[in-house]
C-alpha positions as CSV (number, residue, x, y, z in Angstrom):
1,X,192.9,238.2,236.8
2,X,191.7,234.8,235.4
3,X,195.2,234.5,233.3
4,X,197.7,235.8,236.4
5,X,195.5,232.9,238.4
6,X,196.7,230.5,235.7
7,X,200.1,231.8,235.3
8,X,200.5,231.2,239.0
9,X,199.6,227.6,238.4
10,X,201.9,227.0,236.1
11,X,205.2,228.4,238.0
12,X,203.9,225.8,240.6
13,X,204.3,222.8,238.4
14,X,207.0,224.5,235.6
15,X,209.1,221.8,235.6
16,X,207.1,219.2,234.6
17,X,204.6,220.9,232.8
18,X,207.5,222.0,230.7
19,X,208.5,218.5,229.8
20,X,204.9,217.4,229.1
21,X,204.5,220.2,226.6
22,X,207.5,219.5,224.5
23,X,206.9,216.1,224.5
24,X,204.1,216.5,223.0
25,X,205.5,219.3,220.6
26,X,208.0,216.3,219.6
27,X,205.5,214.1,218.8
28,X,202.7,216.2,217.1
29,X,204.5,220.1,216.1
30,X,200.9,221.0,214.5
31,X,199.3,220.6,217.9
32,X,198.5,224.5,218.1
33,X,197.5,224.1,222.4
34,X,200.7,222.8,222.5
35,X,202.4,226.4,221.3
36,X,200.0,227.7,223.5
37,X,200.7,225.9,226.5
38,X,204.6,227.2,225.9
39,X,203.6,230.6,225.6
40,X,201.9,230.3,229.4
41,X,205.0,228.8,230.8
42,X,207.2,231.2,228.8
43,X,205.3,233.9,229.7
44,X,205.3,232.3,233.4
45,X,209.1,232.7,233.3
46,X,208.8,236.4,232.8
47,X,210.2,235.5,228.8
48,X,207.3,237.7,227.1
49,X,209.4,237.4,223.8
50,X,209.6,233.2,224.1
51,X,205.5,233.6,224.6
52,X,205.2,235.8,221.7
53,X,207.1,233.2,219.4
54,X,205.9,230.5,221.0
55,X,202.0,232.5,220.2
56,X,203.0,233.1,216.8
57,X,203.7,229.6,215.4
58,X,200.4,228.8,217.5
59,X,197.8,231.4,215.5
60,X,200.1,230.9,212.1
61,X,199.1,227.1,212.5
62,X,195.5,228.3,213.7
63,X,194.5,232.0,212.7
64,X,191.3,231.2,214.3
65,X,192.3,229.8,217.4
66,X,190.2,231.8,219.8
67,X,192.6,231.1,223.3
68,X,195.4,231.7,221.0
69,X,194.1,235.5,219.8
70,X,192.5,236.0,223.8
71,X,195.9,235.2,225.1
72,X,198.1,237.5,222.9
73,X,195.7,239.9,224.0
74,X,196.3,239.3,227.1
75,X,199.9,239.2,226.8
76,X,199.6,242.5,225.1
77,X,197.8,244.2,227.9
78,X,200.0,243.3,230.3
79,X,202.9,244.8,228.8
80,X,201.4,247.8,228.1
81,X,200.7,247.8,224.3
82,X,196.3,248.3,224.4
83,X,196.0,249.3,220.8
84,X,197.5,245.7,220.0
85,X,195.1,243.8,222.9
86,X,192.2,245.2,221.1
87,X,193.2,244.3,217.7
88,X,193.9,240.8,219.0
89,X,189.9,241.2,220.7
90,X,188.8,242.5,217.8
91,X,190.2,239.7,216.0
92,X,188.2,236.7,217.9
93,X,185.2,238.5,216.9
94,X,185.5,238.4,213.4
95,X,185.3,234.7,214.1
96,X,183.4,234.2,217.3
97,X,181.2,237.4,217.2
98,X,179.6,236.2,220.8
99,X,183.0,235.4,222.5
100,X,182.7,236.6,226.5
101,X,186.1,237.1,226.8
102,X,187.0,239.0,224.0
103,X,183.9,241.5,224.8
104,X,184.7,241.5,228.9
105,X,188.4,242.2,227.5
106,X,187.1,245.4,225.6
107,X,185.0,246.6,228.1
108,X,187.6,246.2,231.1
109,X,190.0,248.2,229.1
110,X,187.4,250.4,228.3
111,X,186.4,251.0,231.6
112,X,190.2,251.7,232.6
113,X,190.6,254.0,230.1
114,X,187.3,255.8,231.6
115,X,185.5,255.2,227.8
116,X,182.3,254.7,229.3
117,X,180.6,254.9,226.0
118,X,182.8,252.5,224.7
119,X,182.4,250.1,227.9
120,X,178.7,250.5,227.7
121,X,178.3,249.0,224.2
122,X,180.3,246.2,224.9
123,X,178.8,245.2,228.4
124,X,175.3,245.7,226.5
125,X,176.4,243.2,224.0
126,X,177.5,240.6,226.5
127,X,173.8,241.2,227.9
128,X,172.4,240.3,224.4
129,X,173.7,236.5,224.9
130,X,175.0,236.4,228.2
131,X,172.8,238.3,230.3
132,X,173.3,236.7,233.9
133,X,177.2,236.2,233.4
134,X,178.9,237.4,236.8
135,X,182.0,239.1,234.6
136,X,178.8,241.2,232.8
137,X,177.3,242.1,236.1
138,X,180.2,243.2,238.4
139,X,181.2,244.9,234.6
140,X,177.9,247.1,234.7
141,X,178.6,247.7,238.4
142,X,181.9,249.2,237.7
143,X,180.4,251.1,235.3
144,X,177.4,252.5,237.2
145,X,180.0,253.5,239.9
146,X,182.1,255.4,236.8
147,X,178.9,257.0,235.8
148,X,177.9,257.8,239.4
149,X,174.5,255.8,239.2
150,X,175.5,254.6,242.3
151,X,172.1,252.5,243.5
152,X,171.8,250.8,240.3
153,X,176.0,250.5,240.8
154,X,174.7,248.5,244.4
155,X,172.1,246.7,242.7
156,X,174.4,245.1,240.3
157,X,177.2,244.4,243.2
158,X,174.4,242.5,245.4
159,X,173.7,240.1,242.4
160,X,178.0,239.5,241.9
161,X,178.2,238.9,245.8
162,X,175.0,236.4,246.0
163,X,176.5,234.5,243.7
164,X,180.3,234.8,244.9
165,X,179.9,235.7,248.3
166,X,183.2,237.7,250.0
167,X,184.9,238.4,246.2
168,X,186.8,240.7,247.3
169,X,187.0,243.6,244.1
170,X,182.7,243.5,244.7
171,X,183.4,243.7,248.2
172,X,185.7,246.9,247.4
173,X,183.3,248.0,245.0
174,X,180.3,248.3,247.2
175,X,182.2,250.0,250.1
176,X,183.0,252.8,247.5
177,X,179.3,252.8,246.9
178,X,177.9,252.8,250.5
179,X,180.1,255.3,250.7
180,X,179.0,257.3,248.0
181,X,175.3,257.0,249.1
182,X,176.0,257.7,252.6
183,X,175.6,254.7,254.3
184,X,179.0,255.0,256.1
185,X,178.0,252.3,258.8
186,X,178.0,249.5,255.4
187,X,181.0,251.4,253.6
188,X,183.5,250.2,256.4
């Protein structure tokens, strides 16, 4: 969500975001945020093979470069490829082993692919250095929904929408809850 978000930003401003990124590939071709930045805007321009280039000089200048592996992940989801996104997850934590966006990345393909198991170890990890993250608690709310633990599912839905009131995917959430625990006067 974050990266489409982002993605949108960049269309807006293409053009000269463009320029300011080779520019600055021109003057400095080891400047690996620089190869990332041209993977965005490629990847803007619908051009997933220009972002996966442009990603690849990026992590073979930085192998450790933590937005670098989170966005080929990314990129990799989108297209369809999971077993790639979570080797590229996988991969920021064998450098960053508390990275949030690598472990919410797990657990939300987790949680599509209905591995609750899988989605509960990594949400419980988050917890372990993260505990009062939003992404963690709307996370555990989806996946007290999945596992039909629906009051603890609205517990953890009222703590994403005090924070972030009218968020509209906790919003959807809880009406699928209220209507699960029969509150159909809430649900609508």
């Amino acid at each position: 969500e974050a990266f489409v978000d982002h993605v949108g930003r960049l269309l807006a401003k293409y053009d000269e975001a463009k320029e300011s990124f080779d520019k600055a590939l021109s003057a400095d071709g080891d400047y690996v945020d620089t190869y990332i930045g041209l993977a965005r805007l490629a990847y803007a321009k619908k051009d997933p093979a220009k972002a996966q280039s442009q990603l690849d000089s990026a992590l073979k200048k930085d192998p450790h470069s933590t937005e670098g592996w989170i966005l080929k992940a990314e990129l990799a989801r989108t297209q369809g490829h999971d077993d790639e996104a979570r080797a590229a997850y996988r991969q920021v934590l064998q450098f960053d082993v508390n990275n949030i966006d690598a472990y919410v990345g797990l657990a939300s393909m987790d949680l599509a692919a209905n591995a609750l198991d899988a989605a509960r170890k990594d949400i419980d990890k988050i917890k372990e250095f993260s505990p009062n993250d939003l992404q963690v608690k709307y996370g555990e709310a989806v996946l007290r929904f999945r596992e039909k633990k629906y009051s603890e599912a609205r517990d953890a839905i009222e703590d994403v929408l005090k924070a972030i009131p009218n968020y509209l995917p906790a919003e959807l959430l809880a009406g699928a809850v209220d209507y699960q625990l029969g509150s159909y006067e809430q649900a609508h």
